[in-house]
C-alpha positions in Angstrom: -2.6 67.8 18.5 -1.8 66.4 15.0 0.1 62.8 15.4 3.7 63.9 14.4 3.9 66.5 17.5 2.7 64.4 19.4 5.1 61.6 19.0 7.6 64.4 19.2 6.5 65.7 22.3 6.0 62.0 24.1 9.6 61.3 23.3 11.2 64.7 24.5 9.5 64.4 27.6 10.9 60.6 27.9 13.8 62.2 26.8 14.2 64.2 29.9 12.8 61.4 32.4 15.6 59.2 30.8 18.6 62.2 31.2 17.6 62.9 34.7 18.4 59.4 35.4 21.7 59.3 33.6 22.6 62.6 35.6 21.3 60.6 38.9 23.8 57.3 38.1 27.0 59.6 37.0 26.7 61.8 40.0 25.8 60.1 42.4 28.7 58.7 45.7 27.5 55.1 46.8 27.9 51.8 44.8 24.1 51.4 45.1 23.1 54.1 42.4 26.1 54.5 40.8 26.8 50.7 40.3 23.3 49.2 41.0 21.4 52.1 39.5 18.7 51.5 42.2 16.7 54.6 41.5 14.0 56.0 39.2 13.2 59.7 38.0 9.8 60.8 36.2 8.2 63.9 35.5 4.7 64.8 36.7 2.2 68.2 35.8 1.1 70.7 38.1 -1.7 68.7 38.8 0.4 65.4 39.9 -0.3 62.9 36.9 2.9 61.3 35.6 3.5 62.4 32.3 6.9 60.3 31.5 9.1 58.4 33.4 12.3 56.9 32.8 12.6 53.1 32.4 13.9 52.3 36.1 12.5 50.7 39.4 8.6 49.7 38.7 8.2 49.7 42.4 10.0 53.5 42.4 8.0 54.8 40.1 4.3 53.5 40.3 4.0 54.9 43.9 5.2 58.2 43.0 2.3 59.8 42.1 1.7 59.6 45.9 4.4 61.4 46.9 3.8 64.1 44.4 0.2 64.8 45.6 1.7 64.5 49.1 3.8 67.1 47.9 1.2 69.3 46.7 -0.5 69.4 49.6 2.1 71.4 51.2 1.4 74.4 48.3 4.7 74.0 46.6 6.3 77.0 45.1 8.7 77.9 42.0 11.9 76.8 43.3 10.6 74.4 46.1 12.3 71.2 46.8 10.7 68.9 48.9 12.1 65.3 50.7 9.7 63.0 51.6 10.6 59.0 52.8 7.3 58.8 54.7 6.1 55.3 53.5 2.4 56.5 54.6 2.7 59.5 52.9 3.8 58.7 49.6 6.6 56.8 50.3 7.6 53.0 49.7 10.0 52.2 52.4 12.1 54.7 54.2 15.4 53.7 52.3 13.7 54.9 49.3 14.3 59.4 49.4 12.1 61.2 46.9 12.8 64.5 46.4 10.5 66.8 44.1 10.6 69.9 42.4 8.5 72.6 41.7 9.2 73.6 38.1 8.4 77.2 36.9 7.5 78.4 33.6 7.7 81.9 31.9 5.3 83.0 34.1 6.9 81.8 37.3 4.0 79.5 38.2 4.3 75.9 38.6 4.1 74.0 35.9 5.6 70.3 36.5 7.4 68.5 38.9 10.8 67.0 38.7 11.2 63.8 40.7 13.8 61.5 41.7 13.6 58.4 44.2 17.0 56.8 45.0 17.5 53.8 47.4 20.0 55.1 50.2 22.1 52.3 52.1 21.4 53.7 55.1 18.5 56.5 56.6 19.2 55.3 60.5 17.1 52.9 62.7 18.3 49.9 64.8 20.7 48.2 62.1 23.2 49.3 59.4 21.9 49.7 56.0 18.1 50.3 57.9 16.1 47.2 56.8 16.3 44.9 59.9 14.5 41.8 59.3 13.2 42.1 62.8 11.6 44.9 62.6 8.2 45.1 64.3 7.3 49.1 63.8 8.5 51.3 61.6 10.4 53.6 64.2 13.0 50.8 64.2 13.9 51.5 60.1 14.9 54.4 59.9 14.2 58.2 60.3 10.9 59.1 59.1 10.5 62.4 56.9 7.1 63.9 56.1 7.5 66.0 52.9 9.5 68.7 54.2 11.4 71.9 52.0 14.9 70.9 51.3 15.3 73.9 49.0 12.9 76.8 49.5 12.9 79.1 46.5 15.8 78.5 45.4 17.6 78.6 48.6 19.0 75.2 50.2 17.4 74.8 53.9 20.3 73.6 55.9 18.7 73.0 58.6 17.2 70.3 57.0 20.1 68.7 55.2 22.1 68.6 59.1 19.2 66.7 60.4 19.0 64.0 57.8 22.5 63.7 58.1 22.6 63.8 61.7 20.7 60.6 61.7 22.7 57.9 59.4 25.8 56.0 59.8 27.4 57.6 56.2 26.8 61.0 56.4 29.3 62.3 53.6 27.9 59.6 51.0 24.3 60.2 52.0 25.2 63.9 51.0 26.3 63.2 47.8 23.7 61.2 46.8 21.6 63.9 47.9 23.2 66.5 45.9 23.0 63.8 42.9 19.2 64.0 43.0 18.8 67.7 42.9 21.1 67.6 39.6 18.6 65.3 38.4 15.8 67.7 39.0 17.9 70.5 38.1 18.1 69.1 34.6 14.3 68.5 34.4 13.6 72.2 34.8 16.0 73.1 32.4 15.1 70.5 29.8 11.5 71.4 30.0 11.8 75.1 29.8 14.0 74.7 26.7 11.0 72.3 25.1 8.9 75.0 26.2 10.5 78.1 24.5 10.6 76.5 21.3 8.3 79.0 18.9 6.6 75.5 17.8 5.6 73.9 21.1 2.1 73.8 22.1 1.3 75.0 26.3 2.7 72.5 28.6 -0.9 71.8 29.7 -1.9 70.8 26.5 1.2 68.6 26.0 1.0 66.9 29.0 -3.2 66.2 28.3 -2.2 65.0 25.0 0.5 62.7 25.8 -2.1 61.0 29.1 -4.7 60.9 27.0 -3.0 58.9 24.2 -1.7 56.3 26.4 -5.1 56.0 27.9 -6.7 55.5 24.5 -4.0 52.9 23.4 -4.2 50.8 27.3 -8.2 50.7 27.1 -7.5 49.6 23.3 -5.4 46.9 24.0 -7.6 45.6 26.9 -10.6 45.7 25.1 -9.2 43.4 22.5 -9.1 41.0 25.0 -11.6 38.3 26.5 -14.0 40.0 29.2 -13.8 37.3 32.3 -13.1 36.6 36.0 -10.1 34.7 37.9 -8.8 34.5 41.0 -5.5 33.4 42.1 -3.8 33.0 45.9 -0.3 33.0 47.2 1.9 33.3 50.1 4.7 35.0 51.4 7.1 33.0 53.6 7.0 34.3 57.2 7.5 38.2 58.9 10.6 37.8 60.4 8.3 37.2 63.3 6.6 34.0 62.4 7.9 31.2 59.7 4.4 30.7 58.9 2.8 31.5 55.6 0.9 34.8 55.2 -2.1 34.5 52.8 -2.4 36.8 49.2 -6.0 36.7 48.0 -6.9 38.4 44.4 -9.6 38.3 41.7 -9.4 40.2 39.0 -12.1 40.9 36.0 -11.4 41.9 33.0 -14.3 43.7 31.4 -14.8 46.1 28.3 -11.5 48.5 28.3 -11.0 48.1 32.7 -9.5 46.0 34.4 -10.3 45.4 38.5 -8.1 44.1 40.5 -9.6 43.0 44.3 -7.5 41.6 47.4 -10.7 40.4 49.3 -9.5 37.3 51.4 -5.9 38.8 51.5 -4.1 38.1 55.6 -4.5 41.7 57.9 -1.7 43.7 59.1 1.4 41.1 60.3 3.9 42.1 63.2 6.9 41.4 61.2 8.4 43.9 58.2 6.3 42.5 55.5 3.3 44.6 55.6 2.9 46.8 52.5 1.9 50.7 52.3 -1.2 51.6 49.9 1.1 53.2 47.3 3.4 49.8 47.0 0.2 47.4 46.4 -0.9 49.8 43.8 2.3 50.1 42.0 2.7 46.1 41.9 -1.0 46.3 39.8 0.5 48.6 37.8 3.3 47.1 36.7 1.1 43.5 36.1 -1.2 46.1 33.6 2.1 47.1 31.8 3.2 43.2 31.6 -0.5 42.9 30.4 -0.5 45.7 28.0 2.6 44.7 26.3 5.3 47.0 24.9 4.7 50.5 23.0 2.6 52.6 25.4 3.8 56.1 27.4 4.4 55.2 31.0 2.5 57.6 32.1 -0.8 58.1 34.3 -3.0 57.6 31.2 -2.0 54.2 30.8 -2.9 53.2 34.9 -6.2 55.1 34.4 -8.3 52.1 33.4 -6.9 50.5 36.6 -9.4 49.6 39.5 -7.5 48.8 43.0 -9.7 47.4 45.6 -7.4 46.9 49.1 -9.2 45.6 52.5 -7.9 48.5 55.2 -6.2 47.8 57.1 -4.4 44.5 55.8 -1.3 43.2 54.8 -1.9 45.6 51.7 -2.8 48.4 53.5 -0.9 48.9 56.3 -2.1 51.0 59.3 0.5 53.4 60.4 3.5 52.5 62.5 3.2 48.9 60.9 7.1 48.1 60.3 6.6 48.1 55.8 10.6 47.5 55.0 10.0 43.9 53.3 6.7 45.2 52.5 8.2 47.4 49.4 10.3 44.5 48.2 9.5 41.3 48.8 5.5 41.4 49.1 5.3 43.7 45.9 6.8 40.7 44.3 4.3 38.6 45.6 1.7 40.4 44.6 2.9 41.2 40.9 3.1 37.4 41.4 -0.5 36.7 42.5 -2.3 39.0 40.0 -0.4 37.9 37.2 -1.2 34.4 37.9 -4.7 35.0 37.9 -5.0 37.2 34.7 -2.9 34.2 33.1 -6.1 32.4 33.4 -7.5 34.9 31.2 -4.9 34.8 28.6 -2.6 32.7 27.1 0.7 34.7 26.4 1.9 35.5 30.0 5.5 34.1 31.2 5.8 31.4 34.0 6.8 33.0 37.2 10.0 34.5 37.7 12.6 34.1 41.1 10.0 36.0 42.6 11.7 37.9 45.2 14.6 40.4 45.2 16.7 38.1 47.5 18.1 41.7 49.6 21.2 41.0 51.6 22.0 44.3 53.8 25.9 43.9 55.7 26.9 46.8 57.8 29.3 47.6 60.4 29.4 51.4 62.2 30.7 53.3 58.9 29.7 51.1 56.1 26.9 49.8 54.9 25.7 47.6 51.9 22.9 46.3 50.5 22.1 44.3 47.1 19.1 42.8 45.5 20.6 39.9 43.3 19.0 38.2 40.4 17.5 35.1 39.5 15.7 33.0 37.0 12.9 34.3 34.7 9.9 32.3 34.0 9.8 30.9 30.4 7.0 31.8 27.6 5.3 30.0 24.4 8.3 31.9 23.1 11.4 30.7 24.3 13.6 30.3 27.1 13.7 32.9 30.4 16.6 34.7 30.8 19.0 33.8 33.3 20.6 36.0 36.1 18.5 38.4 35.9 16.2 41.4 37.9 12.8 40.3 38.0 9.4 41.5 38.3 9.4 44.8 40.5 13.2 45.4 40.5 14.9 46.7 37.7 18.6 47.0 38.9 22.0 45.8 37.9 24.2 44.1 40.3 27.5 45.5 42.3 30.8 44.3 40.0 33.0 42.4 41.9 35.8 45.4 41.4 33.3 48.2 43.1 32.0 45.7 46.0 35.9 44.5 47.0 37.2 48.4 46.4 34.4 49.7 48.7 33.3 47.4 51.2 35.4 44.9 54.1 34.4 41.7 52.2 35.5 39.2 49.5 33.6 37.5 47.2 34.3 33.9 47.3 31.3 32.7 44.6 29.6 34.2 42.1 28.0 32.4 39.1 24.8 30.5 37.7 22.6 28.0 39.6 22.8 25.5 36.3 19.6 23.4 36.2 17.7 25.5 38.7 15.2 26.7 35.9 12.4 24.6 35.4 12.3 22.3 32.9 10.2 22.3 29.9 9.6 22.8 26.5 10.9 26.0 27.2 12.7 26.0 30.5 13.0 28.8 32.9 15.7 31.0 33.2 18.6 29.6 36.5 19.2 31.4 39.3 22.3 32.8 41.1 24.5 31.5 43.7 26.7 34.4 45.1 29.0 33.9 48.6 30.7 36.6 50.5 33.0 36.4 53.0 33.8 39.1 55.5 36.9 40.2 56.8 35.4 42.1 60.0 32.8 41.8 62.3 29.6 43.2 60.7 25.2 42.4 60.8 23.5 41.4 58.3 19.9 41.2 57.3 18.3 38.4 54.5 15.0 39.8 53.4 14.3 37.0 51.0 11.3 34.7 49.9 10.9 31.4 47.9 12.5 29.3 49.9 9.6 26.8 50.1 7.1 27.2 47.5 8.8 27.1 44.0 7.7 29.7 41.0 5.1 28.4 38.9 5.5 26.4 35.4 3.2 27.3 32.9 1.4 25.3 30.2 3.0 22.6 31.7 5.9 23.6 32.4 7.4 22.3 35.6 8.6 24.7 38.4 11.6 26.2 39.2 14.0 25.7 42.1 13.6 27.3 45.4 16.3 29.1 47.1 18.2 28.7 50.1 19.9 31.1 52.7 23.4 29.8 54.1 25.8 31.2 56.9 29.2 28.8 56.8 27.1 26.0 54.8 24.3 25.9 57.5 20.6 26.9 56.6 19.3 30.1 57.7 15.4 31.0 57.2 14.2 33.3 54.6 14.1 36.6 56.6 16.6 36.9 59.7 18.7 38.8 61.3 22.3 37.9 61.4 25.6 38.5 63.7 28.7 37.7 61.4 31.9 37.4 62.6 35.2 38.0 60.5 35.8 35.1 58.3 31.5 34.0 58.2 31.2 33.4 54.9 27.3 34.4 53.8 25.8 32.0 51.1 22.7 33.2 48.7 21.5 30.4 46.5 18.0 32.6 44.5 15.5 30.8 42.4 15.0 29.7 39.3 11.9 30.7 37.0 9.5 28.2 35.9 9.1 26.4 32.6 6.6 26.5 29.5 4.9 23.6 28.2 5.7 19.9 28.7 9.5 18.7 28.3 
């Protein structure tokens, strides 16, 4: 394919990843898609590699290729739409709904899949919003769906909808959300058939080859005109919700040639707390460290993880055995090991950013017919370039927060506090980004869960560079630990102070 087409080609089918997900955020019911735009679309080819995804959740969308080959297991046909939460079958956490469709072509075989993954606030299990941070299996999170038809040829599969919906505390906004993600895939048939009938456009089969194999060539390129060598970094994750005690992250990674290996040898086994991670998750937080690595300019797409090597002890806290309890796993220990790798690959290189907040700070409130949950931001870690952003997503979550407006419009609560953690960022010659301190109070009796880490150990400095602050957890101005399970009653007022990012070079 001469060069011009294929640039042409690489951004329509971006394009289509990137309307799916505007459909997804203006159709959608609760304040967590709509507001927080926590969810990711991509499309895949009939064999299951990713061929362009939008620019969303890295977490969402490096473990959906697993869902999609999960998917064709099931032989999918023309008009199929499967729903799949199963975090040990191509899932990430059962929140997170993935629904895929089989898209036909002329010919009414399959050609590509349309795929959306959108956090709902609540699938079910033994607390509102459905990550309890004392969890110890995952029957307690939620209810569990294997990749099962939603839509079979066409043809919704009610029976299937009523059980889902049988199952959750907010039935009519888990509907609409629903219904929001089959827009989204609706529009990735359409889009590609009309990119497809143009009298110009090569087969999709040679498009989608094309477009991998491009972003494989420029990844490999770009890693090859780095140093060839070996590191190894460690880190921790703050308690299970179990124990308070540290649990052990283990990586060494080699550079070498145009691959890159990336080994968790030495890394803790399975916990009894919520922290353990499924397969896909630990893969998709070595993903996103290669794009980090790679730099800007290259299709997301399954050519550029190809020169990837993952190497996971099974079973361990990276791989964890089936009914391990894997909320946290999906968002707090995929920070930690974005974390981890990309401190050891800084060893390698010199243009990487001090460590960010770290964590995604989740704060899940619920009584019997509402439920909430928000990631909030924090400090980034600084670079040879400049400062790190402040208030900010970092690392494996890429969403927005809930406006004031939205969160006091929807939900029983107030917030009392909301603004920057001035001075939190570490100092240096560049410092690091501050975090966030955000307090809500609620005006009727509700649970709450704190997923949250960095609370002890600080993020990095770099060159340098000194740390940034830790975090803190309050309920009415007393300490609570970094994961734990909360009864509030009306008038507690919940306190989250998040981290700042570490500095670059010396002050």
């Amino acid at each position: 394919m001469d060069p011009v087409t294929l640039s042409v080609m690489a951004g329509a089918l971006a394009g289509i990843a990137e309307e799916m997900g505007v459909v997804l955020v203006r159709s959608s019911y609760s304040s967590n898609i709509k507001e927080r735009r926590d969810c990711s679309t991509a499309l895949f080819d009939a064999r299951g590699r990713m061929v362009a995804q939008a620019e969303h959740i890295p977490v969402h969308l490096g473990a959906m290729p697993e869902a999609v080959a999960a998917v064709i297991d099931r032989n999918p046909e023309p008009g199929d739409v499967f729903i799949v939460n199963d975090p040990f079958t191509g899932g990430t956490h059962l929140p997170d709904i993935t629904l895929v469709s089989a898209i036909a072509g002329s010919d009414e075989e399959v050609i590509a899949y349309g795929v959306t993954r959108a956090h709902h606030s609540d699938i079910g299990g033994k607390s509102s919003g459905s990550m309890p941070a004392d969890s110890r299996s995952i029957f307690e999170e939620g209810l569990i769906i294997p990749p099962v038809r939603l839509v079979c040829r066409g043809e919704p599969v009610a029976d299937v909808l009523e059980l889902v919906l049988a199952n959750v505390r907010t039935p009519a906004v888990r509907r609409g959300d629903l219904k929001a993600q089959l827009a989204a895939n609706r529009v990735a048939e359409i889009r590609l058939n009309e990119l497809l009938d143009r009298p110009d456009a090569p087969p999709a089969p040679i498009i989608f080859d094309e477009v991998i194999s491009y972003a494989e060539r420029l990844t490999r390129g770009l890693l090859g005109e780095l140093p060839d060598g070996v590191a190894e970094a460690a880190s921790e994750l703050e308690g299970d919700g179990v124990t308070d005690a540290d649990i052990p992250i283990r990586v060494r990674v080699e550079i070498s040639a145009d691959q890159l290996r990336v080994d968790f040898a030495g890394t803790s086994g399975p916990v009894a707390g919520n922290v353990n991670c499924p397969v896909p998750v630990t893969r998709s937080a070595c993903f996103f460290a290669l794009r980090v690595l790679a730099g800007a300019g290259i299709p997301a797409n399954a050519g550029a993880y190809a020169p990837l090597d993952v190497l996971i002890p099974e079973p361990s806290l990276l791989a964890a055995p089936r009914p391990s309890a894997v909320v946290a796993g999906n968002v707090e220990t995929s920070q930690r090991i974005a974390d981890t790798v990309l401190a050891a690959l800084a060893q390698l290189v010199d243009f990487l950013p001090a460590q960010g907040q770290g964590t995604m700070n989740n704060v899940i409130i619920g009584g019997e017919d509402w439920t909430y949950y928000e990631t909030i931001g924090g400090g980034q870690g600084a670079t040879g370039a400049g400062p790190g952003p402040s208030g900010v997503h970092v690392g494996m979550t890429n969403t927005l927060n809930t406006p004031i407006e939205a969160f006091e419009l929807e939900y029983p609560m107030r917030v009392e506090r909301y603004e920057l953690r001035y001075g939190s960022g570490g100092d240096g010659r560049h410092e690091g980004g501050d975090g966030i301190e955000r307090s809500i109070r609620v005006l009727a009796p509700a649970s709450a869960s704190l997923l949250t880490d960095r609370r002890r150990h600080a993020p990095a400095g770099m060159a340098g560079g000194l740390p940034g602050g830790v975090g803190q957890n309050l309920l009415n101005g007393e300490p609570v630990p970094p994961k734990a399970a909360l009864s509030l009653a009306a008038g507690d007022v919940l306190t989250v102070r998040t981290p700042g990012g570490g500095g670059w070079g010396q002050a």
